[in-house]
C-alpha positions in Angstrom: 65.3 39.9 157.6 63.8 42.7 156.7 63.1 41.6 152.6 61.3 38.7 154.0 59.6 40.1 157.4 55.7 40.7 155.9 55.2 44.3 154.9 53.1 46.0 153.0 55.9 46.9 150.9 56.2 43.1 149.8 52.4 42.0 149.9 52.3 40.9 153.2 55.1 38.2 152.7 52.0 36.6 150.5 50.8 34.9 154.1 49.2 37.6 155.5 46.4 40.2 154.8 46.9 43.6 154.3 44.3 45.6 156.0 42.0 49.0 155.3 45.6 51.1 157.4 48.2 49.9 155.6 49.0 46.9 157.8 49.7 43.6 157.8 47.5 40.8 159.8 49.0 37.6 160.4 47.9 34.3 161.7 50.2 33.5 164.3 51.1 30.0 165.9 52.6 29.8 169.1 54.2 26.0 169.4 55.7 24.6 172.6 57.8 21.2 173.1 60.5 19.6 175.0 64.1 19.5 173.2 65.8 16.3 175.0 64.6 12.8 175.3 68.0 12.2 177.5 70.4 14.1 179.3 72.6 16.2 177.2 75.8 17.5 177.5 77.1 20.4 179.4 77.7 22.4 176.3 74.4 21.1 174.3 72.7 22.4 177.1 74.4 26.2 177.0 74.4 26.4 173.1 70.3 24.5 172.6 68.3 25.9 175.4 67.4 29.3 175.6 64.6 29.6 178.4 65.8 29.9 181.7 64.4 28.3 184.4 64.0 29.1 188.3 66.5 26.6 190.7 64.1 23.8 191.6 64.8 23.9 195.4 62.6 27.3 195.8 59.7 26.7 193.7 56.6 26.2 196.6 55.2 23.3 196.2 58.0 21.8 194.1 57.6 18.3 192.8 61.4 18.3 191.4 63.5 15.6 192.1 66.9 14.9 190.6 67.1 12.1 188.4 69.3 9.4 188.2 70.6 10.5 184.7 72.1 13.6 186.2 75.9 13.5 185.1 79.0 15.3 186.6 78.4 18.3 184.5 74.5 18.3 184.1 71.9 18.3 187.4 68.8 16.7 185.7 65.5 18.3 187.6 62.4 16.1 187.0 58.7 16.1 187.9 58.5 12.6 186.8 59.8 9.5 186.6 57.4 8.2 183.7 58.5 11.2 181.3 61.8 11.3 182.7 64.3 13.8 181.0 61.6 14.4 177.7 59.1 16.9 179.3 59.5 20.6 178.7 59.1 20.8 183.0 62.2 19.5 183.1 65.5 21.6 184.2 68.7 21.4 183.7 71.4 22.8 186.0 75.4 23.6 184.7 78.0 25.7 185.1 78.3 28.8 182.3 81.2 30.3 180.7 81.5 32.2 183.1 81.8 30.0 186.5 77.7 30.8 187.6 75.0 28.0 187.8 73.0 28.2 185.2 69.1 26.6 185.0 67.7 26.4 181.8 64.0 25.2 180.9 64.0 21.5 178.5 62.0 23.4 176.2 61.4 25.1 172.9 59.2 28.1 172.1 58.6 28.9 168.5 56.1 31.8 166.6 54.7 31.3 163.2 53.3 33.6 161.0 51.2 32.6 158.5 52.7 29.1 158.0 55.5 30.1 157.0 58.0 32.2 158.7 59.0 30.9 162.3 61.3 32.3 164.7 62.1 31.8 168.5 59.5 33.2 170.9 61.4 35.4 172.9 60.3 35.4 176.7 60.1 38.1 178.5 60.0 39.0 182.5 57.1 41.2 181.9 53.8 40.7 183.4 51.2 42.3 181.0 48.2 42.2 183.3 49.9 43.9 186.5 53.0 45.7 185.0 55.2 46.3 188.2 59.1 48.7 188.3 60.4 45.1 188.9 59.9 44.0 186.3 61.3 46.6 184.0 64.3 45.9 186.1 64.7 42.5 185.3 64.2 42.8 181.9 67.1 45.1 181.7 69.4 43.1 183.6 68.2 39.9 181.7 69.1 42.3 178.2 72.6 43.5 179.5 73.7 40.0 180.8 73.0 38.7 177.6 75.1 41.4 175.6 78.2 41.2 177.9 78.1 37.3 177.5 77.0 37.3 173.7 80.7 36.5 171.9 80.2 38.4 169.3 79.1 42.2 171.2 82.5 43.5 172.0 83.8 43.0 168.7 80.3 44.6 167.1 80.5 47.8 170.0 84.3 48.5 169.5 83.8 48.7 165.7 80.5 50.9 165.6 
């Protein structure tokens, strides 16, 4: 990642500008869309989405209602019936690897730089306008949940 990240020392991946300090100034794209037309199964849902989502029954004001489509595995949240499942407002609800209900957002959320390198747009529980302890705190616990359950981090910590 790092040969083909845009740096200075590689001419600003040829997509970006290199500016009067030594740095590189990118164009960036932010693109947002929904990732299932129908309901998917349990284990496309845990290995596609990536946002999580808050369980529908809290929200104020909610306008969820579970759809039809919902399967034994997979509770289908929707705010329509004319969309349906293909909105990015839509949430999904299963059981993870590890026995918890899970709720994850029917979306996608991708960065570009310069038209041509695009990764996932990572979200974040942080509020930049009225930064709050909180939410420090739940960024944390979001980061450490994700390293216990990641397959691949016990194997990576016992060998470093």
């Amino acid at each position: 990642f790092k040969e083909i990240y845009p740096s200075i020392d590689n001419g600003c991946g040829g997509v970006c500008t290199i500016e009067l300090d030594d740095t590189c100034l990118c164009a960036v794209t932010i693109s947002e869309g929904h990732v299932f037309d129908t309901t998917p199964s349990r284990q496309d849902v845990l290995s596609t989405l990536k946002i999580g989502a808050y369980e529908p029954e809290i929200l104020i004001e909610s306008n969820y209602t579970l759809a039809d489509s919902s399967s034994e595995d997979v509770e289908v949240w929707i705010t329509s019936q004319e969309t349906g499942v293909a909105s990015i407002d839509t949430i999904f609800k299963v059981t993870d690897n590890f026995g918890k209900d899970a709720y994850f957002k029917n979306m996608k959320s991708d960065i570009t730089l310069g038209n041509k390198y695009t990764l996932r747009n990572i979200p974040t529980f942080m509020n930049l306008v009225k930064v709050e302890l909180r939410d420090a705190y739940y960024e944390v616990d979001a980061l450490l949940t994700s390293l216990i359950q990641y397959p691949s981090t016990a194997p990576f910590v016992a060998k470093k």
